[in-house]
KOLPATI-153006 format. One line per 2 residues: for each residue x negated, z negated, y of C-alpha. Coordinates in steps of 0.02 Angstrom, whole numbers, plus 50000, padded with zeros to 5 digits. Layout:
X,Z,Y ~ ...
! end
This chain:
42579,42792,54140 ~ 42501,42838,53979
42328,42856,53936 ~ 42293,43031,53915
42142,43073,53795 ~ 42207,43224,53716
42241,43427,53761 ~ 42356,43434,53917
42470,43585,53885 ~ 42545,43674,54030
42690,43775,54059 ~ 42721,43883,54208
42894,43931,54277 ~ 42877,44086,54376
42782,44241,54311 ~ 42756,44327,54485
42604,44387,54587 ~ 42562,44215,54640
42545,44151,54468 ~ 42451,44320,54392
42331,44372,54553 ~ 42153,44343,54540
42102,44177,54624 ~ 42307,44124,54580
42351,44012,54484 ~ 42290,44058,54295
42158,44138,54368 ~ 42103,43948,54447
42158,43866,54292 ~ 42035,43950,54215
41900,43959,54322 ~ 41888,43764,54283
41839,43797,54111 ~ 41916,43613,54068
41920,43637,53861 ~ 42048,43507,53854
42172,43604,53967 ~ 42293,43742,53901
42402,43835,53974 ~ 42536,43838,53835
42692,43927,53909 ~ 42772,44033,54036
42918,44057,54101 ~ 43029,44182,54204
43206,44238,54238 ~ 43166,44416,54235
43182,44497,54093 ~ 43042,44541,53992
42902,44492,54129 ~ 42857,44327,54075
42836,44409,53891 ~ 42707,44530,53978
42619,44394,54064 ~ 42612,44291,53913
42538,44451,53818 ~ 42409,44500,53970
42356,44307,53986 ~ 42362,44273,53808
42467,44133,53832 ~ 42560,44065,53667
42744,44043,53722 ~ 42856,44140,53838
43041,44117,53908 ~ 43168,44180,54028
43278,44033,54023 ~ 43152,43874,54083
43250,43757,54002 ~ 43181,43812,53837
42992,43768,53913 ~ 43034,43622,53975
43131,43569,53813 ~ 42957,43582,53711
42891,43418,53665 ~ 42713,43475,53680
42721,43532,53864 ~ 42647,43378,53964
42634,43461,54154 ~ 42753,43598,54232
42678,43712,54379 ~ 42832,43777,54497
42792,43947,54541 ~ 42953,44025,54590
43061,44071,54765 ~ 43078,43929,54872
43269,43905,54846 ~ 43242,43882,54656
43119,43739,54695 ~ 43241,43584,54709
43339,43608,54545 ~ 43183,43653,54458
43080,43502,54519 ~ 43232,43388,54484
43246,43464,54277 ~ 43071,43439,54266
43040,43245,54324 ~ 43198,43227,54192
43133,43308,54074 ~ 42990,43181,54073
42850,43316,54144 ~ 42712,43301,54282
42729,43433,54400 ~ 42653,43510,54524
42766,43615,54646 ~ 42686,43776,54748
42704,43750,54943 ~ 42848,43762,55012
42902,43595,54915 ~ 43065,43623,54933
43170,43712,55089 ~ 43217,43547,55188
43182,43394,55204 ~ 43333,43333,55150
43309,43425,54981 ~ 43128,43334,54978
43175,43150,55015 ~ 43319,43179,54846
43165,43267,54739 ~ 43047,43140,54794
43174,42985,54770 ~ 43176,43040,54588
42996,43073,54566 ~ 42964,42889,54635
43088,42820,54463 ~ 42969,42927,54348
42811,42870,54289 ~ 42740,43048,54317
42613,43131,54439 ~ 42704,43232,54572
42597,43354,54679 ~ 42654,43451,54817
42525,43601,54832 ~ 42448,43595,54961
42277,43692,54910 ~ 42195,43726,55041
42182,43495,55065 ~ 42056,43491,54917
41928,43646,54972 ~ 41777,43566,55002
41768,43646,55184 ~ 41942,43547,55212
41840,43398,55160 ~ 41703,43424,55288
41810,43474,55418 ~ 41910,43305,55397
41756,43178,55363 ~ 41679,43290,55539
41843,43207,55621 ~ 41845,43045,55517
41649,42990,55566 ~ 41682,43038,55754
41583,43190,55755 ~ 41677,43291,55836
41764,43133,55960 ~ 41926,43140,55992
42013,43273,55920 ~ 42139,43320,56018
42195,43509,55973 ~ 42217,43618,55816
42276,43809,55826 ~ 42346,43933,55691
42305,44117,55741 ~ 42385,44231,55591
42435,44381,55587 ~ 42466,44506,55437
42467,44710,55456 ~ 42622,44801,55391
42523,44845,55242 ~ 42492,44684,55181
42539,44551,55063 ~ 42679,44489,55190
42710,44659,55249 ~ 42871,44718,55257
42893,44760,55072 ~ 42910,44564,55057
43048,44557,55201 ~ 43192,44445,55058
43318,44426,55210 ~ 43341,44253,55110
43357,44093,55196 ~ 43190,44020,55195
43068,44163,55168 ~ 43006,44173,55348
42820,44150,55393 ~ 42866,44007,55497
42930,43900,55309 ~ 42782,44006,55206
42625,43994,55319 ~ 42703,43839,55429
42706,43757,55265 ~ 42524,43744,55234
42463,43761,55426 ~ 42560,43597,55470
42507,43511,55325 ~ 42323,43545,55376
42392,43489,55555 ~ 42439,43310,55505
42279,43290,55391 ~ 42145,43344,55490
42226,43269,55634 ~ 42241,43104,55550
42408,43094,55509 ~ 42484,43071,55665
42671,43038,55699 ~ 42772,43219,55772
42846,43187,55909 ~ 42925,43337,55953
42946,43501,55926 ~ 42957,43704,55999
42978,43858,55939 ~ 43035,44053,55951
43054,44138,55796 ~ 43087,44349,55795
43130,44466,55664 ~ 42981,44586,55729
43033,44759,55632 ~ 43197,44776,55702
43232,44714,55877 ~ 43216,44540,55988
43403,44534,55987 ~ 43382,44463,55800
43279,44322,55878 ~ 43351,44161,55813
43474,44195,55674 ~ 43350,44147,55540
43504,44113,55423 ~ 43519,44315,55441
43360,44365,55439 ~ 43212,44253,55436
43058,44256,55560 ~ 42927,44352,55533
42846,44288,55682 ~ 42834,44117,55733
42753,44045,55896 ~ 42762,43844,55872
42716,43675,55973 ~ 42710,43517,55884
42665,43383,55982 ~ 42609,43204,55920
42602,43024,55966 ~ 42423,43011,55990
42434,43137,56132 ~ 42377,43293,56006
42452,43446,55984 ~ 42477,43577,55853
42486,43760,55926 ~ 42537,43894,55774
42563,44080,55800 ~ 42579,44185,55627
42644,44352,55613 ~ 42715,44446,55463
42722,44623,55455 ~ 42655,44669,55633
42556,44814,55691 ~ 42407,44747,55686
42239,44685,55643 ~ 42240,44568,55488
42204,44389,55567 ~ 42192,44204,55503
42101,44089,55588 ~ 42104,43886,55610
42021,43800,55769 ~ 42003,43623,55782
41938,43531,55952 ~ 41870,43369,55993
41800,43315,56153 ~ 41623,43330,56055
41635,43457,55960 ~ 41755,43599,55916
41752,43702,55763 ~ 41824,43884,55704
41869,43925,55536 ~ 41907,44097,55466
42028,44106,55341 ~ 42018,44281,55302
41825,44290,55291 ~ 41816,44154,55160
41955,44226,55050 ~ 41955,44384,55058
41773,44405,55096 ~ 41706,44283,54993
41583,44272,55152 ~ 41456,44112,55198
41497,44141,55368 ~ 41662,44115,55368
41635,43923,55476 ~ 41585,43878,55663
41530,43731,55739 ~ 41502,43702,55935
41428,43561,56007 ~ 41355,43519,56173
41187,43449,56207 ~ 41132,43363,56375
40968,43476,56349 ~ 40991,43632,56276
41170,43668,56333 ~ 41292,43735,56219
41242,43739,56020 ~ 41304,43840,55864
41316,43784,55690 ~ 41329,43879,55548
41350,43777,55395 ~ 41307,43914,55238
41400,43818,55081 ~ 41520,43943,54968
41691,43877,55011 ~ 41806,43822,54862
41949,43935,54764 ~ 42108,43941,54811
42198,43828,54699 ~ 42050,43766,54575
42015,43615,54693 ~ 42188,43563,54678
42226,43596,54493 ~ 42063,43486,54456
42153,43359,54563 ~ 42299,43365,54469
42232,43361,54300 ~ 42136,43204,54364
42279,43113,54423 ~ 42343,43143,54260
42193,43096,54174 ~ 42146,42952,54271
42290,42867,54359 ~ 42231,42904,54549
42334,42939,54690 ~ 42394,43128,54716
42324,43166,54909 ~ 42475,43265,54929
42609,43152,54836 ~ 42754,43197,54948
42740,43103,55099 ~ 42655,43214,55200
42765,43349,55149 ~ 42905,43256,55193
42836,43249,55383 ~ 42797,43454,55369
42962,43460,55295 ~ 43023,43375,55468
42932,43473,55579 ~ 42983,43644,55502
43158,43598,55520 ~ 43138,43553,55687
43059,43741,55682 ~ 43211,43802,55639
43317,43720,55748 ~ 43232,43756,55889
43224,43940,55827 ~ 43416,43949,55813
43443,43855,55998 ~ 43342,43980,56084
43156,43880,56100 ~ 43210,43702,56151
43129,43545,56137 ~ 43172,43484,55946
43148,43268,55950 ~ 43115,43203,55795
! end
């Protein structure tokens, strides 16, 4: 892999809300402040947007066609931003096109798909990063070094409790109908990556699932190649004897919701998504512990909790930089990949037990 000592110039493909929001991706880039990182093109099948975007961002280069980005010499690192069925071709032009690139979550829609992108990201001498984000935050860190120095004991339990009003980002506005949109692929995607790392990487065992198409009616429960969930209540068990319990709903009647609890037979903690995000709030993390004198005890760690994506961008640009492993390279995608298939399947059978 080369040395690099020079400017690294990235394009985007994908012009959309994910790349333009505040605490998105420019945004993050950005934040950084790296002077030896520019974003150097953009690109997006839609006419005209990506020539808006490059305009509002000041961004030197736009396209609709991103074969025209990726055939400039000067672009050293691609970030995939578009729909999740686009991400397999994409990913593949890119590695052969000679680019490091970092793909948004979900990697790709199967795991099949992931185990041809990865098998040609392996012949490259590239970084490939599956993104993850929310791995690098430094309250991810903490949670998993709590785990890793047996703080917390045995950890033995980690639940997903999302849901998303109506009104919302994944309201109903966002409904595509397309095969692979559902919250159980979108949210599952980064909750069961968490899953495996703060759990230590345990193997799946097996799997459960019901998936419903809330806004209409249960009898579009389990025909996600119809319409996909957008509700998902999941059981992944493990090897170790752990177990992954994830609820999420999209476009429900209800209050906004998003919180992560993780339990050990020491300790237990409870953090809230929402609060951190959207809040920007210190106490957004909660630690319980149990002492033989003074009974039950609460922790509140106060620490500002890290953006978005601007943890993992700095990680990329490092692996670039530097030559260290990616932390999310593609193999522990390719397990999520496996366990939101088995999702699926156990979706479209009705809620059995998926092996794997």
């Amino acid at each position: 892999m080369e040395n690099y000592k020079k400017t690294i110039h990235l394009g985007i493909i994908g012009a959309g809300k994910v790349t333009t929001q505040p605490n998105r991706h420019i945004d993050s880039i950005r934040s950084l402040h790296d002077k030896d990182v520019e974003i150097t093109a953009i690109a997006d099948i839609t006419p005209g947007l990506a020539a808006d975007v490059a305009e509002e961002f000041h961004i030197p280069y736009s396209f609709e066609d991103y074969h025209d980005l990726l055939a400039m010499e000067t672009i050293d690192a691609v970030t995939i931003n578009t729909p999740t069925f686009t991400h397999k071709q994409i990913a593949l032009d890119c590695i052969r096109a000679g680019k490091h690139v970092y793909v948004e979550k979900p990697i790709t829609q199967t795991a099949e798909e992931l185990v041809e992108v990865l098998a040609e990201a392996r012949k490259s001498n590239k970084v490939f990063l599956g993104g993850s984000n929310g791995l690098l935050q430094r309250q991810m860190r903490m949670f998993r070094q709590l785990v890793s120095s047996g703080r917390m004991g045995e950890t033995y339990l980690m639940t997903i409790d999302r849901c998303s009003s109506r009104n919302q980002e994944y309201g109903m506005h966002s409904l595509s109908g397309k095969h692979g949109s559902g919250i159980s692929s979108h949210s599952g995607s980064h909750n069961v990556e968490w899953a495996l790392y703060l759990l230590g990487d345990p193997n799946p065992v097996s799997v459960q699932a019901r998936g419903y198409y809330q806004t209409q009616s249960l009898s579009l429960s389990g025909v996600p190649e119809t319409y996909d969930d957008d509700t998902c209540i999941a059981t992944v068990y493990f090897d170790n004897g752990a177990t992954f319990l994830f609820k999420a709903l999209r476009a429900a009647p209800g209050q906004d919701k998003y919180v992560m609890n993780l339990y050990g037979d020491k300790m237990s903690l409870s953090y809230d998504v929402l609060k951190c995000y959207k809040q920007q709030s210190d106490d957004c993390i909660h630690l319980y512990e149990h002492d033989p004198i003074l009974g039950m005890q609460e922790i509140i760690p106060k620490f500002q909790c890290g953006k978005t994506h601007a943890d993992m961008y700095e990680h990329f640009f490092s692996c670039i930089r530097d030559h260290i492993p990616c932390i999310s390279n593609g193999d522990r995608g390719l397990v999520t990949m496996r366990i939101l298939d088995a999702m699926e399947q156990s979706i479209l059978h009705g809620g059995c037990q998926i092996f794997l």
